[in-house]
FIGU-773936 format. One record per residue (C-alpha): residue number from 1; residue in one letter; chain; x, y, z. Coordinates in pm, whole numbers, plus 50000, padded with zeros to 5 digits. Example, Ala and Ser with C-alpha at 12.3 -4.5 7.8 and 13.67 -1.06 7.14 Angstrom:
[gukol 1, "A", "A", [51230, 49550, 50780]] [gukol 2, "S", "A", [51367, 49894, 50714]] 
This chain:
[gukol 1, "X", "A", [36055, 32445, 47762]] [gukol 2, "X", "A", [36127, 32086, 47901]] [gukol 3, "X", "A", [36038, 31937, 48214]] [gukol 4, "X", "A", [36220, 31717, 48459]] [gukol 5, "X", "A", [36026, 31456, 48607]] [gukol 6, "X", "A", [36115, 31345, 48969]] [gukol 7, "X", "A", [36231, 31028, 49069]] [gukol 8, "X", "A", [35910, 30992, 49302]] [gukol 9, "X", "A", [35720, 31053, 48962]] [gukol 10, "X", "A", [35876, 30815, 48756]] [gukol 11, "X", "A", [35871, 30512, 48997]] [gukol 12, "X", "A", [35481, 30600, 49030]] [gukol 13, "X", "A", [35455, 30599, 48638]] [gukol 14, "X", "A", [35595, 30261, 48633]] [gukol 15, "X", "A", [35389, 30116, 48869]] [gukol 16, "X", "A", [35129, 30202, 48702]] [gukol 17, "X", "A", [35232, 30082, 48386]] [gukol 18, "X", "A", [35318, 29729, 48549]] [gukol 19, "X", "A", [35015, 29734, 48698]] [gukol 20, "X", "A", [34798, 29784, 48342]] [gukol 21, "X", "A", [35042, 29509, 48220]] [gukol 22, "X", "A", [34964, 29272, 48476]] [gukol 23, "X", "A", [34578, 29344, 48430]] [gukol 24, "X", "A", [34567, 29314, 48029]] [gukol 25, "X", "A", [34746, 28998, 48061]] [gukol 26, "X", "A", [34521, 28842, 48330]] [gukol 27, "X", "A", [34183, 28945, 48384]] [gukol 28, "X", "A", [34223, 29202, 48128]] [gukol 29, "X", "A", [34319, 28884, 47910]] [gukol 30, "X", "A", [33925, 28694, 48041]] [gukol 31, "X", "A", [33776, 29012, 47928]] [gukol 32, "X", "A", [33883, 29047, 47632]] [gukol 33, "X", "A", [33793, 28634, 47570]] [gukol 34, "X", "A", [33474, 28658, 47702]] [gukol 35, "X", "A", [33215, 28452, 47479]] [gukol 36, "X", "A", [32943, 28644, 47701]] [gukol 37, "X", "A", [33021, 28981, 47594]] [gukol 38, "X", "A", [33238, 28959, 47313]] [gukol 39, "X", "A", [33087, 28628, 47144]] [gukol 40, "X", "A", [33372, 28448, 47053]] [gukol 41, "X", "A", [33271, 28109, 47202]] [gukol 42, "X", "A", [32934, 27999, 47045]] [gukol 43, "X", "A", [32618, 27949, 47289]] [gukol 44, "X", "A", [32487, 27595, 47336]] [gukol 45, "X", "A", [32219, 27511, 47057]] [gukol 46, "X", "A", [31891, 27295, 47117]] [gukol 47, "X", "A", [31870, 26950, 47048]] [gukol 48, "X", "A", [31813, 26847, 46711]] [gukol 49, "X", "A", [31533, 26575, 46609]] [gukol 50, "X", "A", [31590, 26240, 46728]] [gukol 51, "X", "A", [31647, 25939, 46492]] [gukol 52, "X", "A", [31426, 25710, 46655]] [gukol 53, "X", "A", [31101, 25678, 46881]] [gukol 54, "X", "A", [30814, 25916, 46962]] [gukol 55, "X", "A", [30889, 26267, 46802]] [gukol 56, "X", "A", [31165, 26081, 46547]] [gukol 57, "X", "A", [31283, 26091, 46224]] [gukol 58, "X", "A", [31251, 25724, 46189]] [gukol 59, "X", "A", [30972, 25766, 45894]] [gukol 60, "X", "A", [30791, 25457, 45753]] [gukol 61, "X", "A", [30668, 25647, 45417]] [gukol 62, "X", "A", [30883, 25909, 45233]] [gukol 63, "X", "A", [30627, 26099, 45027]] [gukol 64, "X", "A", [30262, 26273, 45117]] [gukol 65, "X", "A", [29978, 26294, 44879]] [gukol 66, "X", "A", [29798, 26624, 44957]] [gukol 67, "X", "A", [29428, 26662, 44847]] [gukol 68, "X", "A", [29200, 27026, 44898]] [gukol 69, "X", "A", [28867, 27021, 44861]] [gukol 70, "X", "A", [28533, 27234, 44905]] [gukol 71, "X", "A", [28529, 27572, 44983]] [gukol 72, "X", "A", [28515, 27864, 45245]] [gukol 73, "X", "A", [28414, 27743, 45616]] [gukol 74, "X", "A", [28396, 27399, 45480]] [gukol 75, "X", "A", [28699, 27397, 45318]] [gukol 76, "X", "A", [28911, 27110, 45421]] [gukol 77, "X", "A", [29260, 26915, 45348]] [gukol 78, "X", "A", [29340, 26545, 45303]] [gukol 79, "X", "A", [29685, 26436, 45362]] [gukol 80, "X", "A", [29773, 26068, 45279]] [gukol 81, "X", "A", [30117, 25841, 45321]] [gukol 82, "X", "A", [30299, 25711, 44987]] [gukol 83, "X", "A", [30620, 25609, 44887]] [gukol 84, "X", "A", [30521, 25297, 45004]] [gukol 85, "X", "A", [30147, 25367, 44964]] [gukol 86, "X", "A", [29945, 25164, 45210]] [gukol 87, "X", "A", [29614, 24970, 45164]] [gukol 88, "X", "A", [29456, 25146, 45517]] [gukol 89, "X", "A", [29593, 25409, 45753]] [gukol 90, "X", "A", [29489, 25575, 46081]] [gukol 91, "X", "A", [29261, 25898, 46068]] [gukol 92, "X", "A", [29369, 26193, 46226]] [gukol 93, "X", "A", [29207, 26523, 46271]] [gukol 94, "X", "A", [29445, 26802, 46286]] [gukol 95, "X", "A", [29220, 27184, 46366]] [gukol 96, "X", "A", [29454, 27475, 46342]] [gukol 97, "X", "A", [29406, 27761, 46556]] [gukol 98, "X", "A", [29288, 28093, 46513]] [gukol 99, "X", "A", [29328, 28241, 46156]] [gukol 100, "X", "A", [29553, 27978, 46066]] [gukol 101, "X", "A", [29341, 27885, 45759]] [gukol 102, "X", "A", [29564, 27705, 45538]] [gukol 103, "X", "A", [29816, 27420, 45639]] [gukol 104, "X", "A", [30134, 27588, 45574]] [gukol 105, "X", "A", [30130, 27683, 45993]] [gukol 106, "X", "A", [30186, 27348, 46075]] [gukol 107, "X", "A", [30298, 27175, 45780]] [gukol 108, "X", "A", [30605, 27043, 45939]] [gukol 109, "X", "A", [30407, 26890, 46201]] [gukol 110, "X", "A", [30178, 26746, 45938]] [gukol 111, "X", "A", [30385, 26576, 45746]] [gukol 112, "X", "A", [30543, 26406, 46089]] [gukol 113, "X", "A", [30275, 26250, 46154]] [gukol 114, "X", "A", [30186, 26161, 45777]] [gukol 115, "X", "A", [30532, 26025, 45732]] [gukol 116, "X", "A", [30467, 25789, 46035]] [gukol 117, "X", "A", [30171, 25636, 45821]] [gukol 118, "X", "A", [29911, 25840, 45945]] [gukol 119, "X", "A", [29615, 26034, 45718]] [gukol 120, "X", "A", [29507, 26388, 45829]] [gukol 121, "X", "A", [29261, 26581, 45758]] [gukol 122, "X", "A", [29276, 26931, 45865]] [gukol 123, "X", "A", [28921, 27143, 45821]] [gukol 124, "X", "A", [28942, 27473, 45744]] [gukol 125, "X", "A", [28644, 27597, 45946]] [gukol 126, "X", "A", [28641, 28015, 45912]] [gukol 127, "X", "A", [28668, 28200, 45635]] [gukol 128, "X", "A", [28806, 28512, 45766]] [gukol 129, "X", "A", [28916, 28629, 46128]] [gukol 130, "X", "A", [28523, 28673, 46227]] [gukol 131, "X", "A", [28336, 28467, 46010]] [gukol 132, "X", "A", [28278, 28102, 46047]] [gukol 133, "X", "A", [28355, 28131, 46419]] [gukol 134, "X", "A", [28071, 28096, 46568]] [gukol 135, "X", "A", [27978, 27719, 46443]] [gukol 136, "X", "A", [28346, 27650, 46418]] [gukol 137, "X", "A", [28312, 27346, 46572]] [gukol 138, "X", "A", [27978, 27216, 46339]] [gukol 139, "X", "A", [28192, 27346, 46028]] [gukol 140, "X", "A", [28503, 27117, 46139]] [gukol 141, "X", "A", [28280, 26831, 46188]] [gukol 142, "X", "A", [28089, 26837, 45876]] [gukol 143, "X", "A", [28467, 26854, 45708]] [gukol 144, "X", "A", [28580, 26516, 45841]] [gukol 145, "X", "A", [28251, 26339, 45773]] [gukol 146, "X", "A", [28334, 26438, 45422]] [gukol 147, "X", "A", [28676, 26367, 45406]] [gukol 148, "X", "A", [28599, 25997, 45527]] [gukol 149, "X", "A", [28344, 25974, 45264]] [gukol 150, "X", "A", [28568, 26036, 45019]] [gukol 151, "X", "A", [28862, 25830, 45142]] [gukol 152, "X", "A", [28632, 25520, 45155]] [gukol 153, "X", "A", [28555, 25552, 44804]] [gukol 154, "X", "A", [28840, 25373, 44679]] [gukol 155, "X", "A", [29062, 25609, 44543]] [gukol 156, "X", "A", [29273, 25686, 44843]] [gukol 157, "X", "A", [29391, 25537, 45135]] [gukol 158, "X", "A", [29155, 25369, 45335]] [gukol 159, "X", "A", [29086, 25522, 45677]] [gukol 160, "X", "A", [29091, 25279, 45933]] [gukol 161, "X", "A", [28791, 25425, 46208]] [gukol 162, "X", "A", [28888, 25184, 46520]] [gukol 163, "X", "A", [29233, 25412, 46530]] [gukol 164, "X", "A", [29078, 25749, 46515]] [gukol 165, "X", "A", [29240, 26039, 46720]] [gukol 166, "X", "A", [29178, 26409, 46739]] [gukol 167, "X", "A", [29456, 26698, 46762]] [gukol 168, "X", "A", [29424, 27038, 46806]] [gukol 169, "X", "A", [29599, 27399, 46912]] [gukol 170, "X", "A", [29438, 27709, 47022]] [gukol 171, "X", "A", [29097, 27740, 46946]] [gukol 172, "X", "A", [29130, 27417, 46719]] [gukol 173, "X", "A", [29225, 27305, 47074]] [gukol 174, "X", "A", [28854, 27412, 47204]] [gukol 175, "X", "A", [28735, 27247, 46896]] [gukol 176, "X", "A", [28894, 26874, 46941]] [gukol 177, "X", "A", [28770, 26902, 47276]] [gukol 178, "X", "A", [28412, 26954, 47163]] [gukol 179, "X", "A", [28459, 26722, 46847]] [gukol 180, "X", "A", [28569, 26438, 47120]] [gukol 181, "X", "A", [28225, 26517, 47307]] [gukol 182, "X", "A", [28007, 26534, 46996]] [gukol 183, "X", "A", [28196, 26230, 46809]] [gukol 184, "X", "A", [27902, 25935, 46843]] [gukol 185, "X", "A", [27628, 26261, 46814]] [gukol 186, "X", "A", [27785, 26372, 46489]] [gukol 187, "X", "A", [27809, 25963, 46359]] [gukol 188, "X", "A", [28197, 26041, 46359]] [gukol 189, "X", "A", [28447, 25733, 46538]] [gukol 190, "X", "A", [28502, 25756, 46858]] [gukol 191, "X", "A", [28848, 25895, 46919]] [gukol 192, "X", "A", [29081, 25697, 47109]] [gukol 193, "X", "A", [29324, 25959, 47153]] [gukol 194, "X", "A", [29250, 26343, 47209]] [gukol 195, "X", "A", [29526, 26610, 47242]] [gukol 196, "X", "A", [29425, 26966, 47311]] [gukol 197, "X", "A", [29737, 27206, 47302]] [gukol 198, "X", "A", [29719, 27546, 47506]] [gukol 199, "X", "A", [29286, 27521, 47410]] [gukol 200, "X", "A", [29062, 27832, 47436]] [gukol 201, "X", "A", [28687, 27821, 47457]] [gukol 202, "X", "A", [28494, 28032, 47373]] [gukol 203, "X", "A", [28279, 28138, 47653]] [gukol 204, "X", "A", [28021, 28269, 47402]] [gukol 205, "X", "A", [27947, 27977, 47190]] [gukol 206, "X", "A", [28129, 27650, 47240]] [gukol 207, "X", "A", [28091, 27428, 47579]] [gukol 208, "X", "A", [28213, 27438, 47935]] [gukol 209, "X", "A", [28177, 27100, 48030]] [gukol 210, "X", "A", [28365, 26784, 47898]] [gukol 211, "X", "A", [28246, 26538, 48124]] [gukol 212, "X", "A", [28067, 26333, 47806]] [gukol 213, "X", "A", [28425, 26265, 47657]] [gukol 214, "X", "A", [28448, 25873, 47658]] [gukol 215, "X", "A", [28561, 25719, 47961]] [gukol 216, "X", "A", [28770, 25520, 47615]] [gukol 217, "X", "A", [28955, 25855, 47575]] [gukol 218, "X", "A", [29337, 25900, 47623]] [gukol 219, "X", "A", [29384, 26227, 47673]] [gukol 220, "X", "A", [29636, 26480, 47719]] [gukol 221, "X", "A", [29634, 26872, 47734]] [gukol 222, "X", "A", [29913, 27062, 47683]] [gukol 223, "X", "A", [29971, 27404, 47821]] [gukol 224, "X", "A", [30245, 27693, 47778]] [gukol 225, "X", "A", [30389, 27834, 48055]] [gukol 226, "X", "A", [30453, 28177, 47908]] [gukol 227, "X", "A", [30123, 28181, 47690]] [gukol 228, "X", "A", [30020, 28471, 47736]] [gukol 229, "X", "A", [29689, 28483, 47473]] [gukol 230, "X", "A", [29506, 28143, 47566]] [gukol 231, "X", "A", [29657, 28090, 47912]] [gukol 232, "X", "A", [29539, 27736, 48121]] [gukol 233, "X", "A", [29190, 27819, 48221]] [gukol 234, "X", "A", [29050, 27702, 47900]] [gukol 235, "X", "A", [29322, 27370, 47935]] [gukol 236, "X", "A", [29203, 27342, 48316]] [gukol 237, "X", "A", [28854, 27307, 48223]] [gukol 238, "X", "A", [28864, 27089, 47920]] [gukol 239, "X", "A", [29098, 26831, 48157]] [gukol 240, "X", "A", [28894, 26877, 48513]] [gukol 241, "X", "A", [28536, 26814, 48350]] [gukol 242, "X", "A", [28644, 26523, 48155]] [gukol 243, "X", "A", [28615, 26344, 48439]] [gukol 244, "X", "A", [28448, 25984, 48282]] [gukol 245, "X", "A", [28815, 25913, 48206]] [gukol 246, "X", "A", [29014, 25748, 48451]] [gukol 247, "X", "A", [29336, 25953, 48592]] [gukol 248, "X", "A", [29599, 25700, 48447]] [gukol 249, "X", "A", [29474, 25773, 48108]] [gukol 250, "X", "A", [29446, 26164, 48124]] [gukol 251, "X", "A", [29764, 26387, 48197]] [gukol 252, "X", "A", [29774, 26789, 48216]] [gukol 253, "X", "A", [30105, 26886, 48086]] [gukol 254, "X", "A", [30296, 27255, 48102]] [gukol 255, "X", "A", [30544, 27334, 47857]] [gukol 256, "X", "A", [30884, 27523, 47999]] [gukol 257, "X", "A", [31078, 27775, 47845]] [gukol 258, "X", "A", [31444, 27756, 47891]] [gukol 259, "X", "A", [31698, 28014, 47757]] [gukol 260, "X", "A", [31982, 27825, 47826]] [gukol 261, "X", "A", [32128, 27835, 47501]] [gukol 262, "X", "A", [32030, 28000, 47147]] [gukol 263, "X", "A", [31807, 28004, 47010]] [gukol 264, "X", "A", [31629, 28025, 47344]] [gukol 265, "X", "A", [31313, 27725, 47338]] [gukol 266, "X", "A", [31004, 27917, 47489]] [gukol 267, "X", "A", [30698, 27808, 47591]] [gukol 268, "X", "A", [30450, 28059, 47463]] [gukol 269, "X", "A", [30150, 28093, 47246]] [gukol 270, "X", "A", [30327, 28014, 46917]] [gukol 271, "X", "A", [30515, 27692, 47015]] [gukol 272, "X", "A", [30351, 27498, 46810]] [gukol 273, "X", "A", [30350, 27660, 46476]] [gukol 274, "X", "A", [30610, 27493, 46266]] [gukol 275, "X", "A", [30669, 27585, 45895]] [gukol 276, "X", "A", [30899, 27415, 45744]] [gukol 277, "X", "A", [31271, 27495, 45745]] [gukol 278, "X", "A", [31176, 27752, 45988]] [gukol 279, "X", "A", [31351, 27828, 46311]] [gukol 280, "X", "A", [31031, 27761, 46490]] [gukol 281, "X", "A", [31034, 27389, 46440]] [gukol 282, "X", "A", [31272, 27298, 46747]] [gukol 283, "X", "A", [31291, 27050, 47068]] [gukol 284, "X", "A", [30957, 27230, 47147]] [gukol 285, "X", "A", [30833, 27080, 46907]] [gukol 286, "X", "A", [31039, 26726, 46869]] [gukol 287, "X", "A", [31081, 26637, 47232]] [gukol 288, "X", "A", [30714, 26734, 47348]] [gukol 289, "X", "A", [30370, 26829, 47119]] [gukol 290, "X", "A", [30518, 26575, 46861]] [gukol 291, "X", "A", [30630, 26296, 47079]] [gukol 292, "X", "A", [30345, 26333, 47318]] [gukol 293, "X", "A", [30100, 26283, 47026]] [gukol 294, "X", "A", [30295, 26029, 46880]] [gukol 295, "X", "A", [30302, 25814, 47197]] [gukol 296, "X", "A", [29979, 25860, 47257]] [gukol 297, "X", "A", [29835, 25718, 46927]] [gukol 298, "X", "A", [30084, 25442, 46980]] [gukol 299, "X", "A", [29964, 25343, 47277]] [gukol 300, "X", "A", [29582, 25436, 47203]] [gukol 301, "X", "A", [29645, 25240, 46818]] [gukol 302, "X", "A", [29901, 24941, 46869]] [gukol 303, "X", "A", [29917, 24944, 47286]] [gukol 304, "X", "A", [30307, 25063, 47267]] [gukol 305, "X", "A", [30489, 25389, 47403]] [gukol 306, "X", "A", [30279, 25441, 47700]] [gukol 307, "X", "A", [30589, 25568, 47926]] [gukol 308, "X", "A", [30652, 25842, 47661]] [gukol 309, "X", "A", [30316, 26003, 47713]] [gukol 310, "X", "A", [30115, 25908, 48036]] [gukol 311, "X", "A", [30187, 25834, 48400]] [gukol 312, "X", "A", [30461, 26177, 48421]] [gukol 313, "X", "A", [30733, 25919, 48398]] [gukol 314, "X", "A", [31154, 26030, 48296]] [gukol 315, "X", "A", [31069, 25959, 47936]] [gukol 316, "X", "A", [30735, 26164, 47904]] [gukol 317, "X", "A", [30913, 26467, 48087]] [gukol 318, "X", "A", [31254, 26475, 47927]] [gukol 319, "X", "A", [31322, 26755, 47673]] [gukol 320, "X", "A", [31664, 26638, 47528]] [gukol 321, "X", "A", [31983, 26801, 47614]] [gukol 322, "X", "A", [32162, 27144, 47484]] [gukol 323, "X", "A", [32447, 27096, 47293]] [gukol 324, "X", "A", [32662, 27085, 47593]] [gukol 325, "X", "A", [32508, 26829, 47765]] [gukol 326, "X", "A", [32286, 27085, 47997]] [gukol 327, "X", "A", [31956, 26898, 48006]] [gukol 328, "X", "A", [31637, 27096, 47858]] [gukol 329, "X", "A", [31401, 27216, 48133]] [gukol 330, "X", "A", [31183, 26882, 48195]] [gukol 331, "X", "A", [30774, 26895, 48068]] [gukol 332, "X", "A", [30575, 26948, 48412]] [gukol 333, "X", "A", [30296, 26688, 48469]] [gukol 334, "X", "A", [30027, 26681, 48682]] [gukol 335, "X", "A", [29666, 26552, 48773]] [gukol 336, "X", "A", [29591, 26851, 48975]] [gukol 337, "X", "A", [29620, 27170, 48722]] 
């Protein structure tokens, strides 16, 4: 059986057809082209390495010699510049953090600063998650006296001791701390540049105090504001008690995370792990651990770079920019953590 529609009906039909036109073709039209729901318009990326300056690409040497020796707790890794291979080269100590025995956690890093004509020599110091803890710091040490008794024998690159400089993350961070206080105790060089990045201490066996760090000392400490394991209390006290060394040649630095684009760059815990060709090795690390260390064993070493990593200056607090133009959240400094 049909059915007449009224003329009411009809006109109220067609309005609302209009109406569904007018909305599909309009803001229907934005919804449908949204890159936030429907992803159609890629997100900004993060800014890629630089070419030149602190955290570049700008590499003096194009191959690494890599050396292992020992074993266990006092296991240890030499990594030298070739490709040119030069006749001396400054020593860095690189300590890894927590469980991170073997190099492969930071092996981007690594070869960064090896590449820029640096050696390092990263010490195992545990053997398993518990074991080798405890004297963590005494294992490290005995690992670089080693390794710069045998790079002075002749059959590697030389180590040059007046541009010495200590790096490390987590509790490797705790350890450089104590290595820097221990240095002319342990007959190791005095550093000239220290860089402790998001540091715990053990409050059971390794020190509280810094104050005995040389007054010589650059130093920087490097914090994550969304590290949730080692927090700043352990970064607080290393820079607050090293207090021989004069403010314009100590900064307290807090990463920040910013989700601007994707992949997001976030300031936690695991910032500074960087395997290679992993999506972990970002502006996090290119714009501040690696530039900040780089300018500050330029400036320690050869006297150059200081704006890049002391003094909270534009250049030692800029993060690069996303990919459109949106600057990266800027590094916070302070002398007051």
């Amino acid at each position: 059986m049909k059915k007449n529609l009224s003329t009411r009906t009809l006109r109220f039909l067609l309005v609302c057809l209009l109406i569904g036109t007018v909305l599909l073709s309009s803001s229907g039209h934005a919804v449908l082209n949204s890159p936030i729901i429907f992803g159609m318009d890629e997100p900004p990326t993060p800014p890629q390495q630089p070419t030149e300056g602190p955290g570049g690409s700008n590499y003096s040497h194009d191959s690494i010699r890599q050396s292992r020796y020992g074993f266990g707790v006092r296991q240890f890794w030499i990594f030298e510049p070739s490709d040119p291979t030069p006749e001396s080269a400054p020593l860095i100590v690189f300590n890894h953090g927590w469980a991170a025995f073997f190099p492969l956690y930071y092996k981007a890093w690594i070869d960064h600063l090896v590449k820029r004509g640096n050696i390092v020599v990263y010490p195992r110091y545990q053997l398993g998650l518990v074991l080798g803890t405890r004297s963590a710091t005494q294992n490290a040490i005995h690992a670089v006296q080693k390794a710069i008794t045998i790079l002075q024998n002749g059959d590697h690159v030389t180590p040059d001791l007046e541009k010495f400089a200590i790096l490390g993350h987590s509790l490797g961070g705790g350890i450089t701390a104590e290595m820097a206080v221990l240095a002319e105790e342990q007959d190791l060089p005095i550093p000239r540049a220290v860089m402790p990045v998001q540091p715990f201490i053990r409050l059971d066996t390794m020190m509280n105090d810094f104050h005995d760090i040389p007054a010589s000392t650059l130093l920087l400490v490097v914090v994550g504001e969304n590290d949730t394991i080692a927090g700043n209390s352990s970064g607080k006290t290393i820079f607050t008690t090293a207090d021989q060394i004069p403010l314009d040649r100590k900064d307290f630095i807090i990463q920040r995370t910013d989700r601007h684009g994707k992949p997001a760059l976030v300031a936690d815990h695991v910032a500074p792990l960087c395997i290679p060709g992993s999506s972990n090795v970002d502006a996090m690390d290119y714009f501040s651990t690696w530039k900040l260390f780089d300018a500050l064993t330029d400036y320690a070493f050869y006297g150059a770079e200081q704006e890049y990593c002391l003094g909270n200056t534009p250049e030692q607090r800029f993060m690069g920019y996303w990919s459109d133009d949106v600057p990266v959240e800027e590094l916070l400094v302070t002398d007051t953590p």
